[in-house]
C-alpha positions in Angstrom: 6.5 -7.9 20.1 3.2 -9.1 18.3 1.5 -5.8 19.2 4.1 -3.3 18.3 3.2 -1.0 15.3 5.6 1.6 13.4 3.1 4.1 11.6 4.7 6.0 8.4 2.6 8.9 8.2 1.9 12.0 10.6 -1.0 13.9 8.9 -4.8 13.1 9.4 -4.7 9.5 8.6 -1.4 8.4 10.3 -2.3 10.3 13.8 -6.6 9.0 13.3 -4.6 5.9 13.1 -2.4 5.8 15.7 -5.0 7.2 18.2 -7.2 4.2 17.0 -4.8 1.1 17.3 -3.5 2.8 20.5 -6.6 2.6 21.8 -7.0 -1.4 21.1 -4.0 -2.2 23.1 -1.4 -1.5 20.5 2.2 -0.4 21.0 2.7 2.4 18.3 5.6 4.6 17.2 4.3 7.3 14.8 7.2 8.8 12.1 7.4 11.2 9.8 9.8 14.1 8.7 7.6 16.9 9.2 5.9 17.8 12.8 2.3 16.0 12.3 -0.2 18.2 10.5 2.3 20.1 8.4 2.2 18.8 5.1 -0.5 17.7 3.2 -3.1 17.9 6.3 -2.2 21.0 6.6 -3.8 23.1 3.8 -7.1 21.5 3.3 -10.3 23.8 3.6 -11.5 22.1 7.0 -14.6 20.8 5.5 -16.1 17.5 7.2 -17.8 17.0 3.9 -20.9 14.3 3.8 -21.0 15.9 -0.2 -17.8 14.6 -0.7 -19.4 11.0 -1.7 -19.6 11.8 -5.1 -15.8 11.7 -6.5 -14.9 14.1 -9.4 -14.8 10.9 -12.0 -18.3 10.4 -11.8 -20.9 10.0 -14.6 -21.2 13.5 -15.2 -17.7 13.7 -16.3 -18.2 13.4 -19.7 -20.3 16.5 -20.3 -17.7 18.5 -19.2 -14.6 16.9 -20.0 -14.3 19.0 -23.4 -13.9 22.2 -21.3 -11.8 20.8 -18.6 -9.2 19.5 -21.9 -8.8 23.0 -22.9 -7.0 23.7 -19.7 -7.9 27.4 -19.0 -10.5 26.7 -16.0 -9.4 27.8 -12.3 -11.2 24.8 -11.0 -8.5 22.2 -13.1 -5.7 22.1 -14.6 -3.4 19.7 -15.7 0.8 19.5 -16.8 0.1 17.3 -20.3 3.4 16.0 -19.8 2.7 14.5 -16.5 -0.3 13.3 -18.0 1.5 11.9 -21.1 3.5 9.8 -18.3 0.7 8.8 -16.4 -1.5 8.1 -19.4 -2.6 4.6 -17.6 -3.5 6.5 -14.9 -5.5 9.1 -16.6 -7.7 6.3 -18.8 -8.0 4.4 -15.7 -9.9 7.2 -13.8 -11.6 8.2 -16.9 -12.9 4.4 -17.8 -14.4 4.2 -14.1 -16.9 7.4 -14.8 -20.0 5.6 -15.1 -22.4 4.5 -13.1 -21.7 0.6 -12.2 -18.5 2.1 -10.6 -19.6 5.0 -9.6 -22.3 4.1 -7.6 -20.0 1.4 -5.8 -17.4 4.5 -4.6 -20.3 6.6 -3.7 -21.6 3.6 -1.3 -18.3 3.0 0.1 -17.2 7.1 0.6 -20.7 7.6 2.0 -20.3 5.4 4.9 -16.6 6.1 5.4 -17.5 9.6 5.7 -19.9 9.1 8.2 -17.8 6.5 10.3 -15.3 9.2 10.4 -17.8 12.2 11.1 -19.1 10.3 14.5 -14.9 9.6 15.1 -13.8 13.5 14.5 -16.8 14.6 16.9 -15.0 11.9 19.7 -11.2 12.9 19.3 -12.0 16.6 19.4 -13.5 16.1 22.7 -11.2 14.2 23.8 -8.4 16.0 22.4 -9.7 19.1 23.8 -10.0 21.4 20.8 -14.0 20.9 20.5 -14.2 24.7 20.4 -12.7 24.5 16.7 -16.0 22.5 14.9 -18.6 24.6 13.4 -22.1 23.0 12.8 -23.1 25.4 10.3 -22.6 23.2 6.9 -21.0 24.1 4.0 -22.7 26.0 1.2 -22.3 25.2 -2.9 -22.9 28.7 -5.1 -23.9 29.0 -8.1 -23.7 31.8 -10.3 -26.2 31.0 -13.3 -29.4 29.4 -12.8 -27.8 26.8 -15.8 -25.2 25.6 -13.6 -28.0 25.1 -11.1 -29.5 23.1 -13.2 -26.4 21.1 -14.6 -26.2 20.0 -10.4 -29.2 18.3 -10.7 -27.4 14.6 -10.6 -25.5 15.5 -7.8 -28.8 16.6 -5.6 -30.1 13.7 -6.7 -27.4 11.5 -5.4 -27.5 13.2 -2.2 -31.0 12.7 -1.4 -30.2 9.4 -2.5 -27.9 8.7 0.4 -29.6 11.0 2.7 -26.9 14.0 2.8 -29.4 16.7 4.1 -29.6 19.5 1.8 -31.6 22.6 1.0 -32.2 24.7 -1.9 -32.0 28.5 -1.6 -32.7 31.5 -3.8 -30.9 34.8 -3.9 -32.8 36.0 -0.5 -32.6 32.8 1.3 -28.7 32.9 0.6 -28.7 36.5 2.0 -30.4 35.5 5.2 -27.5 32.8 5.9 -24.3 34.8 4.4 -25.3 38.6 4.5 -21.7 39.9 3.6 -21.9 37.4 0.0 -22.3 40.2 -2.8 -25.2 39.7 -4.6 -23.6 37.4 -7.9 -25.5 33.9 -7.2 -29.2 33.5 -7.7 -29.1 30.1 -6.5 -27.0 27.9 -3.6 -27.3 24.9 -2.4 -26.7 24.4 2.0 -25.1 21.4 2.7 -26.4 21.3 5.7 -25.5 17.9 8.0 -21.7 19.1 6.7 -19.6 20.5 9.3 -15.7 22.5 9.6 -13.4 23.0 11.7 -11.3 26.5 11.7 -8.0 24.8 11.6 -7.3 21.5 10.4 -3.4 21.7 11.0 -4.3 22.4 14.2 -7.2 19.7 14.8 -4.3 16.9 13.5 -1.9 18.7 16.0 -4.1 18.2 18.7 -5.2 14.5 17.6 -1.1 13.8 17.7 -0.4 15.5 21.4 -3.4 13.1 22.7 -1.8 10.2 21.5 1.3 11.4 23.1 -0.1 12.0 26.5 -1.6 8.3 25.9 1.9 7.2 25.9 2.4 6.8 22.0 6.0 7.7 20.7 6.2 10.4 17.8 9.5 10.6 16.2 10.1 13.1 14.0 12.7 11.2 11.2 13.3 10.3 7.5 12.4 6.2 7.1 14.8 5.5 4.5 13.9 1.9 3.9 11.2 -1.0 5.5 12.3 -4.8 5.0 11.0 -8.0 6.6 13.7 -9.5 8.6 14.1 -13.1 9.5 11.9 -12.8 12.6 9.2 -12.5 10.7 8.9 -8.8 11.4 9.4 -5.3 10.2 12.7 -3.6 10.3 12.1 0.3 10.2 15.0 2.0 9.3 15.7 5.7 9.9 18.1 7.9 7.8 20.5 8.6 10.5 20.6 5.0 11.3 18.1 4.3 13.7 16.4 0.6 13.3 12.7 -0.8 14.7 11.8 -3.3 14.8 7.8 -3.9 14.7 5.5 -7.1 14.0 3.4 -4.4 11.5 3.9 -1.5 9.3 1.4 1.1 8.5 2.1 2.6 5.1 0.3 6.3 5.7 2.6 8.6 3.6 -0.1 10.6 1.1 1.7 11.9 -1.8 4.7 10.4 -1.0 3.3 6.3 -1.0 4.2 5.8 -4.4 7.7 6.8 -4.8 8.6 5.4 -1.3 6.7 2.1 -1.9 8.2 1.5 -5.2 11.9 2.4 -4.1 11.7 0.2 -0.5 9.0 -2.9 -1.9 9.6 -2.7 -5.2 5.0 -1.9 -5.7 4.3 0.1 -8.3 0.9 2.5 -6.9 -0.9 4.0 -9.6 -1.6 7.4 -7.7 -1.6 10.7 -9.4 -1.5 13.9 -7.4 -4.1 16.7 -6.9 -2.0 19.7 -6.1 -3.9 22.6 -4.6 -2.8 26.2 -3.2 -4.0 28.1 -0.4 -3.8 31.7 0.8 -5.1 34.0 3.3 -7.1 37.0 3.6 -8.6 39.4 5.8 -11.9 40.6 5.2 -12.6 44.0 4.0 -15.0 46.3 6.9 -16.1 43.6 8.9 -17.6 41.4 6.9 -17.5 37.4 7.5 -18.5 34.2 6.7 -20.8 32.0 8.6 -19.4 28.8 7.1 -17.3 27.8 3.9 -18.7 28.5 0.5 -17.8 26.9 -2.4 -18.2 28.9 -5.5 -18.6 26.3 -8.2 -18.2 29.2 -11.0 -15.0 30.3 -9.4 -13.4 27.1 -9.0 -12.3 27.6 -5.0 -13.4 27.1 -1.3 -13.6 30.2 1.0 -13.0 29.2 4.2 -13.4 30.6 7.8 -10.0 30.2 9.7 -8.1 30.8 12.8 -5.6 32.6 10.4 -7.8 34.6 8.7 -10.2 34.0 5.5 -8.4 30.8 3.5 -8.8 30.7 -0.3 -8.1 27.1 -1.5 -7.8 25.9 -5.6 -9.0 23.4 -7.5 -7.1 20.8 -8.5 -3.8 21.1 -10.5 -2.8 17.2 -11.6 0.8 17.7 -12.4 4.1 15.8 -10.6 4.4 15.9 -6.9 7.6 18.0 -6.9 7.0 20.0 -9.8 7.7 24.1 -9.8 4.8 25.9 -8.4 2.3 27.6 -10.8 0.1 30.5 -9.3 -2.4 30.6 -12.2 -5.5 29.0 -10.1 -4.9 31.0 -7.2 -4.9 34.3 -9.2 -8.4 33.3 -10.9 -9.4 32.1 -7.6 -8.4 35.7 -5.9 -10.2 37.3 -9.0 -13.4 35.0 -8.5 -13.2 35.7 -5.1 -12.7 38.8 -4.9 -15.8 38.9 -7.0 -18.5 37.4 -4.9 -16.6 38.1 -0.9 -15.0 42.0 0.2 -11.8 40.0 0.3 -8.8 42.5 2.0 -5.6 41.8 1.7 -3.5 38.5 1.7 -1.7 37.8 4.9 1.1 35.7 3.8 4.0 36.6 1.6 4.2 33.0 -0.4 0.7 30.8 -1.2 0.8 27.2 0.7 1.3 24.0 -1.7 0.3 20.3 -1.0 -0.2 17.5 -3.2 -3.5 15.0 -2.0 -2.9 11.3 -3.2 -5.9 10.1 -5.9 -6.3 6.8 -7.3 -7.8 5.8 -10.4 -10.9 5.3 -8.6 -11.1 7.7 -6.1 -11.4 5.3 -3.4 -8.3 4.8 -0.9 -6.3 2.1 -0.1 -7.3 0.1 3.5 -6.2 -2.9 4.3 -3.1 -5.8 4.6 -0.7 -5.5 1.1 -1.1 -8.7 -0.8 2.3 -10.6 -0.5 3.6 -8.9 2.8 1.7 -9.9 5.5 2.2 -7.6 8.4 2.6 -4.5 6.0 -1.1 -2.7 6.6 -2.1 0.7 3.3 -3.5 3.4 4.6 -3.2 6.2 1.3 -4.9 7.0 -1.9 -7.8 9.7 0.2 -7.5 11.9 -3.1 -8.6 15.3 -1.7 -11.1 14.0 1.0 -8.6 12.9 4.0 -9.4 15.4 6.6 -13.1 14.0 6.2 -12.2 10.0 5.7 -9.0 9.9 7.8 -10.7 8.5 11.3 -13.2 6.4 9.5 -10.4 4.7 8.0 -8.5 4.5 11.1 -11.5 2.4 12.3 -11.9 0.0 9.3 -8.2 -0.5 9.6 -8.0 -1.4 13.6 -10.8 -3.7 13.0 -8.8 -5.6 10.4 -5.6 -5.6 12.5 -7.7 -7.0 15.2 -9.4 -9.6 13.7 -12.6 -7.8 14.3 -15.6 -7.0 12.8 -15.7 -3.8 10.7 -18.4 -1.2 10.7 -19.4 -2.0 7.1 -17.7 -4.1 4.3 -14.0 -3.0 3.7 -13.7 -4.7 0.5 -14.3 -1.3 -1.9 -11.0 -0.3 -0.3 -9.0 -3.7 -0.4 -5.5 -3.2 -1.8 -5.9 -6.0 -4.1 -8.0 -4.1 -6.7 -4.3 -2.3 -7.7 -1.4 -4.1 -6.0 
C-alpha cells in the first residue's frame, strides 16, 4: 500500500511522471478522460526549447506592455473581462517583471530544462520513437534590424546561461532555410534547441512504455479525491469506481484549478494561455529544416508528421471560453508572408489551454496541509520541454532522495 500512486494527468507531465516513479519501484495507476497526449500535449510546436528560460514576464515587459494593452497584436491577446476577474492574477505576474524575480525563474527554468532535455533523449530511446527528434535547433526571425536590436537582453541572458546561439544575416539565414522568402535581415539560431515532429505522438509513446512496464492507464473522469481514515487517498471515478492510493499526483494542466478548488477546497491562481494550431502543406516543394519563430508575426512554424503546423501566441481568456480565430488568421497572413505556405489540411484549427502562474514557474512538490497529495501543474506554455525534468525533481522528493538541483523555486508553498 505505501508505494501505490494514482496520477491525475495523462499529457507530458502525468506520463514523464509516471514512467519516472515507475521506475523507482512505485505502483502507479495513471487517469485521465482523454487517451494520453490528446489535450493540451497535444498541440504544442514540439520545441525542446533551452530559450525557453526567459518567461514572457520578464524585465523587458514594460517596454512593450503599452502595445500589447491595445490588444490588436497576433502574438497576444487578451478577454478584458477574464482579465477584470483575474485582476490578482494579472498584477501578480505583472509585479514579478523585474529582475530580482526574474533572474530567480530563469535559474530555476534553465536547469529544469536541461534535466528534462537529457530525460526526453532517454525515454525516446527507450520508448522507441528516437526517429522523431531533430537536432537542428530552433531559429528566432526577425523582420527589422530594430527588433533585432530590442532582443538584445534576451541574447544577453542566454549567453549568460550558456544557451548556444548564433547570429545570422540575411545570407547566413538563406544557407540554413533556403525556401524562407527573403523578409528578415537578421535571425537568431538557437542552436543546442532541439524538436520532435510529433509531440502527441512522443507522449503516446512515453504512455505505451509505461504500459508495457506494467503501469495501469485508465481512461476515466476523477470526480472527487479525499483522505480516508487510513491515512490514504481515496480516488473516485465518475462511474463509481474507488482507489485507494498512499499518494496523489495532482497533473491536470488547465484543468488544476477548477478541480482543486471543487475536490480540496485550494484556490490556484492560474490563468490560461490559450493557443491555436493548424496545418499546412507547403507550396512546390519547399520545407523547413527546423521550427522558426517569426517574432514579427507572432507564431511558430513547425515541421510535423502531419504536415507544416502553424501555432499562436497566446490568447489569456477563460479555459472554456468560445473560440476566437483572430491570431490564427494574422498568423496565416504572417505566414503566408515569410513561408510558400499551401493549403490547410484540417477543416477546424486545434485549441488547448497551457496552465501559467503568476510567476511562470510551475508547481513541484508535496501540497502544504495534505501530506501524501504531490502538484505537478502551472508549466505555462513550456511543458513538452520541462515535463521529464519535473518528473525527476518530483521522484526525488517522493523518495526521500536527493534532487538534481534545489526544488525550492517550484515549492507549492509560494501560492498554496
Amino acid at each position: 500500500m505505501k508505494n501505490t500512486v494514482a496520477i491525475l494527468g495523462a499529457g507530458i507531465v502525468g506520463v514523464s511522471c509516471a514512467l519516472e516513479l515507475q521506475r523507482r519501484g512505485f505502483d502507479v495507476t495513471l487517469l485521465d478522460r482523454s487517451a494520453p497526449g490528446r489535450e493540451t500535449s497535444h498541440g504544442n510546436a514540439g520545441v525542446l526549447a533551452s530559450s525557453s528560460l526567459v518567461p514572457f514576464n520578464n524585465p523587458g515587459l514594460w517596454a512593450s506592455l503599452p502595445k500589447l494593452l491595445k490588444n490588436t497584436s497576433a502574438s497576444f491577446r487578451y478577454d478584458p473581462l477574464f482579465m477584470a476577474r483575474n485582476l490578482p492574477w494579472a498584477l501578480g505576474f505583472l509585479s514579478r517583471a523585474r529582475a530580482s524575480v526574474f533572474e530567480e525563474t530563469a535559474t530555476a527554468l534553465d536547469a529544469l530544462i536541461r534535466l528534462s532535455g537529457d530525460a526526453h533523449r532517454r525515454l525516446l530511446v527507450e520508448a522507441g520513437v528516437a526517429h522523431r527528434l531533430r537536432d537542428t535547433g530552433w531559429m528566432f526571425l526577425y523582420r527589422t534590424e530594430e527588433a533585432f536590436a530590442a532582443g538584445r537582453r534576451s541574447r544577453e541572458t542566454y549567453d549568460r546561461f550558456g544557451v548556444a546561439t548564433q547570429a545570422l544575416d540575411a545570407r547566413e539565414l538563406s544557407e540554413l532555410e533556403p525556401h524562407l522568402k527573403p523578409i528578415f535581415p537578421r535571425a537568431l539560431w538557437i542552436k543546442d534547441a532541439a524538436s520532435v515532429d510529433s509531440p502527441g505522438r512522443v507522449v503516446e509513446a512515453y504512455a505505451q512504455l509505461f504500459r508495457a512496464r506494467g503501469g495501469r492507464i485508465r481512461q476515466a473522469l476523477v470526480e472527487r479525491i479525499e483522505r480516508s481514515q487510513a491515512e490514504a487517498w481515496r480516488v473516485a471515478e465518475e462511474d463509481g469506481t474507488v482507489h485507494e492510493v498512499a499518494r496523489v499526483v495532482l497533473a491536470l494542466g488547465p484543468w488544476t484549478r477548477e478541480f482543486a478548488k471543487k475536490t480540496l477546497g485550494l484556490s490556484v491562481p492560474m490563468a490560461f494561455e490559450r493557443g491555436y494550431h493548424m496545418h499546412y502543406d507547403a507550396a512546390g516543394g519547399a520545407s523547413l529544416r527546423r521550427p522558426i519563430y517569426d517574432t514579427g508575426g507572432g507564431y511558430v512554424l513547425s515541421p510535423m508528421a502531419q504536415g507544416l503546423r502553424l501555432t499562436t501566441g497566446v490568447q489569456l481568456a477563460a479555459r472554456d471560453a468560445p473560440r476566437n480565430f483572430v491570431q490564427l488568421d494574422l498568423a496565416e497572413r504572417a505566414a503566408r508572408e515569410a513561408f510558400p505556405l499551401d493549403q490547410r489540411l484540417e477543416a477546424d484549427p486545434w485549441m488547448g489551454s497551457r496552465p501559467t502562474l503568476p510567476d511562470s514557474r510551475p508547481i513541484i512538490g508535496e501540497c502544504p496541509g495534505h501530506a501524501g497529495l504531490w502538484l505537478a501543474f502551472g508549466h505555462q506554455h513550456i511543458g513538452f520541454s520541462t515535463g521529464p525534468g519535473t518528473a525527476a525533481l518530483l521522484g526525488a522528493m517522493m523518495a526521500g532522495e536527493a534532487c538534481a538541483f534545489d526544488p525550492a523555486p517550484f515549492r507549492a508553498s509560494r501560492f498554496l
